[in-house]
C-alpha positions in Angstrom: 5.6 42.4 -33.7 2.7 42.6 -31.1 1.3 38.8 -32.8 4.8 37.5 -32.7 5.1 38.5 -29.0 2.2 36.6 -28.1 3.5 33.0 -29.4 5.2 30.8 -26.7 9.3 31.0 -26.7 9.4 27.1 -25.6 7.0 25.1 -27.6 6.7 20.9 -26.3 8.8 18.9 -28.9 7.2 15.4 -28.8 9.3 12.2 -30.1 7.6 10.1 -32.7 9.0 6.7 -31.3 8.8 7.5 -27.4 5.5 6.3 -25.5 6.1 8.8 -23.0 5.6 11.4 -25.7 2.7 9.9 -27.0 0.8 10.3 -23.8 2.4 13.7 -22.9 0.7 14.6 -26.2 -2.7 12.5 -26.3 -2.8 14.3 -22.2 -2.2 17.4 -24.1 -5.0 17.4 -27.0 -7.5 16.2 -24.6 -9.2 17.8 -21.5 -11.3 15.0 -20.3 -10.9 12.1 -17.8 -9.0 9.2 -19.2 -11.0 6.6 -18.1 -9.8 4.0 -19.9 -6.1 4.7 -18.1 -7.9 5.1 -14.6 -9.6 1.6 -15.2 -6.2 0.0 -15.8 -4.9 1.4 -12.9 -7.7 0.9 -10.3 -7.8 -2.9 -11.1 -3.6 -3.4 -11.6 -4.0 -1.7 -7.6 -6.5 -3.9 -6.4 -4.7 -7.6 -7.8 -1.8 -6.1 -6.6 -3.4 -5.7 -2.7 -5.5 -8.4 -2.8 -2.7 -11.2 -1.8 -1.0 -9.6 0.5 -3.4 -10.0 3.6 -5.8 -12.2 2.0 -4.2 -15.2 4.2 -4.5 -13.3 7.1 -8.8 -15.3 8.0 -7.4 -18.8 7.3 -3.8 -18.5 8.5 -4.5 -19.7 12.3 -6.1 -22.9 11.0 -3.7 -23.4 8.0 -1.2 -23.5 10.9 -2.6 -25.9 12.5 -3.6 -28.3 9.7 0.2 -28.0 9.1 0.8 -29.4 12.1 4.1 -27.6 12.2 2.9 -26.2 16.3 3.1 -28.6 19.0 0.5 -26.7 21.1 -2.4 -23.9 20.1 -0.5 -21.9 21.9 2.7 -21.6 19.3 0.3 -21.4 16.6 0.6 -17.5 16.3 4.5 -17.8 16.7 4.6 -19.9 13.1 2.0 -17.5 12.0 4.7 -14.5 12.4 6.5 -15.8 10.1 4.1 -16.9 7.1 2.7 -13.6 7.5 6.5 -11.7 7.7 7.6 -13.5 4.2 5.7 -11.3 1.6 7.0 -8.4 3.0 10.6 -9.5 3.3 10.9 -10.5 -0.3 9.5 -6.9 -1.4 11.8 -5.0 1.1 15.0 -6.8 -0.9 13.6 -6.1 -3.9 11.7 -3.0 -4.1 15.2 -0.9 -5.3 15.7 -3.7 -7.9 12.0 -3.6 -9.6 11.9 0.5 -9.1 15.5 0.5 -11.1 14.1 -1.7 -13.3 11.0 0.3 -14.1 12.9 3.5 -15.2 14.9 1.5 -17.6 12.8 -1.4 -19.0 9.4 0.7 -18.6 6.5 0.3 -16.3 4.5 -1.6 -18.5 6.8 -4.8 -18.3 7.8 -4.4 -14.7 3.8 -4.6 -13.9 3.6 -7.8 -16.4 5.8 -9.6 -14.9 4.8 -8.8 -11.0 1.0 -9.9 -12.5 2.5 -13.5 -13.9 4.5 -14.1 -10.3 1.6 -13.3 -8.6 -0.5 -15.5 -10.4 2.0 -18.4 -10.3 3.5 -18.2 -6.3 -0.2 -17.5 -5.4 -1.7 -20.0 -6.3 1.0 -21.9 -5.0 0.8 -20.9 -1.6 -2.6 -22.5 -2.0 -1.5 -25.7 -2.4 1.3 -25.3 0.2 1.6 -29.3 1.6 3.9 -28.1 4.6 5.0 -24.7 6.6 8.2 -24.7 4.5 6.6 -24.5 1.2 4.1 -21.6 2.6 6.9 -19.6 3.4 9.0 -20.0 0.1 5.9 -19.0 -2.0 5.2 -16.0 0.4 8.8 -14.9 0.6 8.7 -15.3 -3.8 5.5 -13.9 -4.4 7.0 -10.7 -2.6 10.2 -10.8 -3.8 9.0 -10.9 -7.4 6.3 -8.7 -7.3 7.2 -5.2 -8.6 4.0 -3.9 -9.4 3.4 -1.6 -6.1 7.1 0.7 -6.9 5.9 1.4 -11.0 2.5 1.6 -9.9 2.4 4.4 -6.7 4.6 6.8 -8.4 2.2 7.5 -11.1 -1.1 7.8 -9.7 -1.1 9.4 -6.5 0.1 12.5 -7.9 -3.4 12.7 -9.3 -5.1 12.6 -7.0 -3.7 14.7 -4.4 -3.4 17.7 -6.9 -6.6 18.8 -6.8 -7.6 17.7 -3.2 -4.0 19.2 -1.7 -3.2 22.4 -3.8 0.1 23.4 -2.1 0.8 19.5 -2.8 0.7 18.9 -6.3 4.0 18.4 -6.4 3.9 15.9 -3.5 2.1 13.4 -5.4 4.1 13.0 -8.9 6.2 10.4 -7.8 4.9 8.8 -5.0 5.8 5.3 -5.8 5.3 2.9 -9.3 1.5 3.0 -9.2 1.7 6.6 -7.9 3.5 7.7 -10.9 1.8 5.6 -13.0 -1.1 7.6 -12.4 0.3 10.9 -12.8 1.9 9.9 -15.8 -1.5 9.5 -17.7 -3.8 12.0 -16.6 -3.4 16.1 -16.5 -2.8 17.6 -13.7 -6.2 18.6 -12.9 -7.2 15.2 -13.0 -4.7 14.0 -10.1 -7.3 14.2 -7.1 -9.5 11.8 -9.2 -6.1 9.5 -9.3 -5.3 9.5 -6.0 -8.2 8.7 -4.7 -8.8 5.7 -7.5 -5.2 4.3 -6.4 -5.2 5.1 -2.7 -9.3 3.4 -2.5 -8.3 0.5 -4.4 -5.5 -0.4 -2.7 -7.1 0.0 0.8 -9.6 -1.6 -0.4 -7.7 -4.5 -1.8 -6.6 -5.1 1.5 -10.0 -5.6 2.9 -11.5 -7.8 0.6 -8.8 -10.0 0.1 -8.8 -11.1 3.7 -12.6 -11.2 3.0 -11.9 -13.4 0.0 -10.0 -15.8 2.3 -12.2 -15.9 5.1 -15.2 -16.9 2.9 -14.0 -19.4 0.4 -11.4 -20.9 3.0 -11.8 -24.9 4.3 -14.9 -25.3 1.6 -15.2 -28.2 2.8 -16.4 -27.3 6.4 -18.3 -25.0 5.5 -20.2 -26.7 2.4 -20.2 -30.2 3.2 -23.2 -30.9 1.0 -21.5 -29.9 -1.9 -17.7 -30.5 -1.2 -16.5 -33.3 0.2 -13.4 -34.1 2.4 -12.0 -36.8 -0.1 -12.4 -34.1 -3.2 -9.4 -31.4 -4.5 -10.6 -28.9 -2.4 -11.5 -30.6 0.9 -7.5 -31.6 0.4 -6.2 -28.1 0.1 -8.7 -26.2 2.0 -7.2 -22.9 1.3 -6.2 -23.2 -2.4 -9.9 -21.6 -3.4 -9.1 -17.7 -2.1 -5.9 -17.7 -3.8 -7.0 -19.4 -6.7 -9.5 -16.6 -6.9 -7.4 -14.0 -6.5 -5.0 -15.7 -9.2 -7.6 -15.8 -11.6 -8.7 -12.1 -10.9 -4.9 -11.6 -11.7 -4.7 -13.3 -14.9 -8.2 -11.0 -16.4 -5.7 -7.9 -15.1 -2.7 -9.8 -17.2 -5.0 -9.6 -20.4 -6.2 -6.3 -20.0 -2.3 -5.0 -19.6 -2.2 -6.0 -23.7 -4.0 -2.1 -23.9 -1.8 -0.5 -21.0 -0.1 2.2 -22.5 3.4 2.7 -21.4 4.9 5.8 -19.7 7.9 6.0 -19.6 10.1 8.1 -22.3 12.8 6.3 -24.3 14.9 9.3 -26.0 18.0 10.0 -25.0 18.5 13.6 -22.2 21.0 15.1 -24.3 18.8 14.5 -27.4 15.8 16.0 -25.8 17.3 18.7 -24.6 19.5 19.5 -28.0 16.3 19.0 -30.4 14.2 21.2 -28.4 16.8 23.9 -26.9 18.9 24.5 -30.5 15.8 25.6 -32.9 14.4 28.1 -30.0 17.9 29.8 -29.0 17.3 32.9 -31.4 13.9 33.6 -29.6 15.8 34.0 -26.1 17.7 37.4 -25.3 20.1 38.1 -22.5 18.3 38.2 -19.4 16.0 34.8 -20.4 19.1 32.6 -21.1 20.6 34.1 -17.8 17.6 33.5 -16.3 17.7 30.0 -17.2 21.4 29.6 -16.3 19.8 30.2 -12.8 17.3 27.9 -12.9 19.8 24.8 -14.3 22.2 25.7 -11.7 19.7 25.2 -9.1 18.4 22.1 -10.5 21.9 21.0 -10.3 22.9 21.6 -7.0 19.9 20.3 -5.2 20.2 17.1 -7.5 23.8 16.8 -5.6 21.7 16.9 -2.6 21.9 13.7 0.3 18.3 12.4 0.7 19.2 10.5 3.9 20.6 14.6 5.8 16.7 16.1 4.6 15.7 16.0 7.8 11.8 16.6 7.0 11.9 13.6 4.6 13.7 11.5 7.1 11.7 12.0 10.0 8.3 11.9 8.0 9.4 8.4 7.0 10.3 7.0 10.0 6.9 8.2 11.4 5.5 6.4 8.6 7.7 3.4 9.2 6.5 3.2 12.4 2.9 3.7 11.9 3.2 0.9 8.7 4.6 -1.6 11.7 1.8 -0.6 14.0 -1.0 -1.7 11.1 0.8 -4.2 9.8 0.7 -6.2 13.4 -3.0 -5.1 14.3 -4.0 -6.8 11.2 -1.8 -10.2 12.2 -3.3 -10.0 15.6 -6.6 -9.2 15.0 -7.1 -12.4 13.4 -5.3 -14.6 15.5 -7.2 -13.1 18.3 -10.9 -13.5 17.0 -10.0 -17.0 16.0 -8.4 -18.1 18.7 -10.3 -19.7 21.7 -12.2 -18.2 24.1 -10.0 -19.9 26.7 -7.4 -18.1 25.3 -8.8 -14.7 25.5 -10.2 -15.1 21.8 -13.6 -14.3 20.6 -13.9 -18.4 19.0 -14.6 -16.9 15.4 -14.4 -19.0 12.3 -12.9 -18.1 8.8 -15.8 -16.8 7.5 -17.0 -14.6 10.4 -13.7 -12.6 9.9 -14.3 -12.6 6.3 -17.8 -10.8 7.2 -15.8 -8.5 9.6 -13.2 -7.2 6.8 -15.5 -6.8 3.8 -17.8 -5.0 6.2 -14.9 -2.6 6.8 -13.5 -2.6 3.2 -16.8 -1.0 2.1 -17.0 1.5 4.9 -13.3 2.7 4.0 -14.4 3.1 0.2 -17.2 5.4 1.4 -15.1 7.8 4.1 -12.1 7.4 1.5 -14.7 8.9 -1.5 -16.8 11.5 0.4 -15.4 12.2 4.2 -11.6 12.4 4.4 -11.3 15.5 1.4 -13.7 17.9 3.7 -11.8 16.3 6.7 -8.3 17.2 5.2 -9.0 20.5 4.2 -10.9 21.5 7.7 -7.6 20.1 9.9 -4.9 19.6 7.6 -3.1 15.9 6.9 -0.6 16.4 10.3 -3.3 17.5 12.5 -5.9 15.0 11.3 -3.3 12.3 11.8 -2.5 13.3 15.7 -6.5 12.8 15.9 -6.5 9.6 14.3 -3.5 8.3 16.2 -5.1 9.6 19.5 -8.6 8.1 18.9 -6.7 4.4 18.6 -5.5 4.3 21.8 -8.4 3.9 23.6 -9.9 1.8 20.6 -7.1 -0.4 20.5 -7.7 -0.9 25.0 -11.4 -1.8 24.2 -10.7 -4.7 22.4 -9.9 -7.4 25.0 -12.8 -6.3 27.1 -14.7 -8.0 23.9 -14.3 -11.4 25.3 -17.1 -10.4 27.8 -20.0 -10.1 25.4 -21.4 -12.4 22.8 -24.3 -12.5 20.3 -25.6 -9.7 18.4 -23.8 -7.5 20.5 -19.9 -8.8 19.9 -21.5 -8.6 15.9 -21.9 -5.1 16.4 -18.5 -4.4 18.8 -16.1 -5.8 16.8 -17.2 -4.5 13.4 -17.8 -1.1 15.1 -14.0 -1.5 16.0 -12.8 -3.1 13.0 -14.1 -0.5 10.9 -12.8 2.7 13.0 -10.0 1.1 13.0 -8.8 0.3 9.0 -10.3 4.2 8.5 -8.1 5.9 11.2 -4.9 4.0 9.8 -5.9 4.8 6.1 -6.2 8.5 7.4 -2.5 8.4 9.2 -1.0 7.1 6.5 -1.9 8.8 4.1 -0.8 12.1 6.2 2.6 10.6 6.1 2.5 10.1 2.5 1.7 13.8 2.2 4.3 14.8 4.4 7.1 12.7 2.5 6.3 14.0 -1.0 6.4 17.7 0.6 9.9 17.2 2.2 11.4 17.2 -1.2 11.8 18.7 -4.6 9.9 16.8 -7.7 12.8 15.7 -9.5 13.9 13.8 -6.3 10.6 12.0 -5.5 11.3 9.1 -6.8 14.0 8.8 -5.3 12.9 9.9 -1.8 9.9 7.2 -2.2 12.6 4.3 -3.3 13.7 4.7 0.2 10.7 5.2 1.9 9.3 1.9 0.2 12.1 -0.2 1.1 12.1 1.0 5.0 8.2 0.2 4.9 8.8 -2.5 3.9 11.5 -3.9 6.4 9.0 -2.6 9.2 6.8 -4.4 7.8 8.4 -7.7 7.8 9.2 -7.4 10.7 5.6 -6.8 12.5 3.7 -9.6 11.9 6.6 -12.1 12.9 7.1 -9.9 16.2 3.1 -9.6 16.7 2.7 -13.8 16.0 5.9 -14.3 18.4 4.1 -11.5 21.2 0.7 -13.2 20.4 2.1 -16.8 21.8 4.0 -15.5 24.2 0.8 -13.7 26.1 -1.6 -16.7 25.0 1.1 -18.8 27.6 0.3 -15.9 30.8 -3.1 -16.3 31.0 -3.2 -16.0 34.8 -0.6 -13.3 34.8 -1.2 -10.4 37.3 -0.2 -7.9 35.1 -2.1 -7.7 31.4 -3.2 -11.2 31.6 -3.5 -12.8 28.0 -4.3 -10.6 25.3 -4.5 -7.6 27.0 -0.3 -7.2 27.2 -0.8 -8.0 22.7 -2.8 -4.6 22.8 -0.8 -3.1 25.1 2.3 -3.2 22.8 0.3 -2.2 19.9 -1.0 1.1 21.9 2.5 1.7 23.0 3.9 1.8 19.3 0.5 3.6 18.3 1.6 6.3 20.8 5.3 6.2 20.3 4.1 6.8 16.6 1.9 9.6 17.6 4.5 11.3 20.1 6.9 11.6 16.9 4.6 13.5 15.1 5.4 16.5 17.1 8.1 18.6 17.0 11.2 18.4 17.3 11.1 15.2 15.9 8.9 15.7 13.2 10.3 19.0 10.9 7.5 19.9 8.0 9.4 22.1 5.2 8.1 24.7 4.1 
């Protein structure tokens, strides 16, 4: 009797045909890292973030070669809009692709986002008017799925060591998110999160430094391409193509992604494990369990959109999304617009230097600074400090115009760079915050919606910041914020709208 009560009551019944059970047992048997899963996921994170702001160097002077603006000064006002169509598309389509990923799997939700990258991509490469630019954004949005499958699974990882209390927060953060969590242990998660969170931030940097280097080849290496030739005719097919091609080495690789997602029936499951284990239970555990099902049950009947914690944690995060979203717009615009126009005169490729320069700093604070960080202040407190800090960054950077040389080098990577690591440090508070709000069964849920509100804020920013952006570029002899300096007024008025709601009573944290 005394071996018998050491053996488990419940023992994990794993389906021979699911692929969900398969990796809840391989997870099982095996204590290490699964590297080969964490490789998978890393570069699937980093195609996926590469296009979306990789236009962002070149997208002034694609404008203008479009000839679509009848001065330089409405050239950030068609801008908006190139820049608002990736975003759009994914914010109708985000609920679509996440539904789609619990029933199909996540393996062919992330195939098919890979193959629409690669083909509207390279596309908007070859874009011959403004129309076309914006159809091939809009679709390469709309069709990409990969970020819902994709977020859900990984972050969880990596939180769970780095945020204890969290681990929880982080199972179904989005697709990659879960993907993540999905095919590691949970003492592997803080090893996820970082791999997911890093590569997407920086997939975001280098793209735009992809863009701003291999951009109007034909400028830049006359010796070797000429005007006449394919490229010196599309001038900004080479990033994308680049990035495309990047895409379809991710594409083959996805041949050996395992899939996640379990295919056996609930009533099956729950039947085939339940029946052969009810002599084992007495009195008080089935009553016990009675409890625990009951609960499940009613706060699965519970309404998302009245959690007030989760609500207000995504609004903040809405808000902050549209405040980065519109810097990054802006930033550009404004270093590559004229010095006449309160611009800094930079090229292409002097903005690509600026954004890889950052991208690498991010990697480095994302790896080693922000855990010690975190644990010394805590994600809402270390957000407030973030947000605070950009408010007089964000005033310096008209003041820019005034120097030049080695010293606007140093000022505006200096800025870019504080910059991209404050945001990655807000946002990632707010994902915290989100995940905490609610129980794990309705995470994916609670990140369905906080995905497709992110994603109409961010639709919305860079067509309001390219609109803003031509608006002051026309009030250069205004006497109040002159230029440029109203652009970066409005951002530090949403950055401290953002940070204002991150107190209470707006903000509610559950506990």
């Amino acid at each position: 009797m005394g071996d018998e009560s050491k053996v488990p009551l419940l023992e994990k019944v794993y389906f021979e045909n699911c692929p969900g059970c398969r990796i809840d047992k391989k997870k099982d048997e095996s204590s290490g890292l699964p590297y080969k899963e964490f490789f998978f996921v890393w570069i699937t994170t980093l195609a996926t973030g590469l296009p979306i702001s990789s236009l962002f160097p070149f997208l002034y002077f694609m404008i203008r070669d479009l000839q679509i603006a009848k001065r330089v000064e409405d050239i950030g006002f068609y801008a908006g809009f190139v820049g608002a169509a990736f975003m759009f598309g994914r914010a109708l389509t985000s609920v679509f692709w996440g539904i789609l990923a619990d029933r199909w799997g996540r393996k062919p939700v992330i195939i098919i986002g890979l193959i629409s990258l690669i083909i509207f991509n390279t596309l908007f490469g070859l874009s011959v008017n403004y129309w076309m630019a914006i159809a091939t954004r809009f679709l390469l949005g709309a069709m990409n799925g990969l970020l819902g499958p994709i977020k859900v699974l990984t972050i969880s990882f990596a939180m769970m060591k780095l945020f204890q209390s969290l681990l929880s927060f982080l199972h179904k953060f989005a697709s990659f998110q879960a993907y993540a969590s999905e095919v590691c242990r949970p003492e592997h998660q803080s090893i996820g999160l970082s791999l997911v969170s890093t590569a997407w931030g920086i997939g975001l940097i280098i793209g735009p430094a992809l863009g701003g280097f291999f951009a109007q080849p034909a400028e830049k290496f006359p010796g070797i391409i000429s005007e006449e030739s394919f490229l010196g005719r599309f001038p900004y097919f080479l990033p994308c193509f680049c990035i495309s091609l990047f895409a379809v080495g991710v594409l083959i690789a996805c041949y050996w992604l395992p899939e996640t997602l379990h295919n056996h029936p609930e009533s099956k499951t729950t039947d085939e494990t339940i029946e052969p284990l009810e002599a084992s239970y007495n009195g008080s555990d089935m009553r016990e369990k009675d409890v625990e099902d009951e609960g499940r049950a009613q706060s699965n009947k519970e309404n998302l959109l009245t959690n007030w914690p989760l609500m207000s944690s995504i609004i903040v995060y809405c808000v902050f999304s549209l405040h980065d979203m519109a810097y990054s717009e802006i930033f550009s615009l404004w270093a590559e617009s004229d010095r006449k126009f309160g611009g800094l005169s930079f090229s292409s490729e002097d903005v690509g230097e600026v954004l890889a320069i950052s991208g690498f700093s991010l990697l480095v604070f994302q790896l080693f600074l922000y855990p010690p960080a975190e644990r010394l202040l805590g994600p809402i407190n270390l957000s407030r400090v973030s947000a605070a800090i950009s408010i007089p960054l964000l005033a310096s950077h008209p003041f820019m115009t005034n120097l030049s040389g080695l010293v606007l080098s140093v000022a505006v990577n200096c800025a870019s760079l504080l910059k991209n690591v404050l945001s990655m440090i807000i946002i990632t508070g707010t994902f915290i915050l989100q995940n905490n709000a609610v129980a794990q069964h309705q995470r994916g849920a609670a990140n369905g919606i906080s995905m497709t509100a992110m994603s109409f804020f961010k639709a919305i920013a860079p067509a309001a910041a390219g609109v803003i952006f031509s608006w002051a570029q026309k009030r250069q002899d205004a006497s109040f914020l002159p230029g440029d300096q109203m652009v970066f007024f409005i951002l530090i008025l949403v950055e401290f709208i953002g940070l204002m709601m991150t107190f209470k009573p707006f903000l509610a944290v559950k506990n």
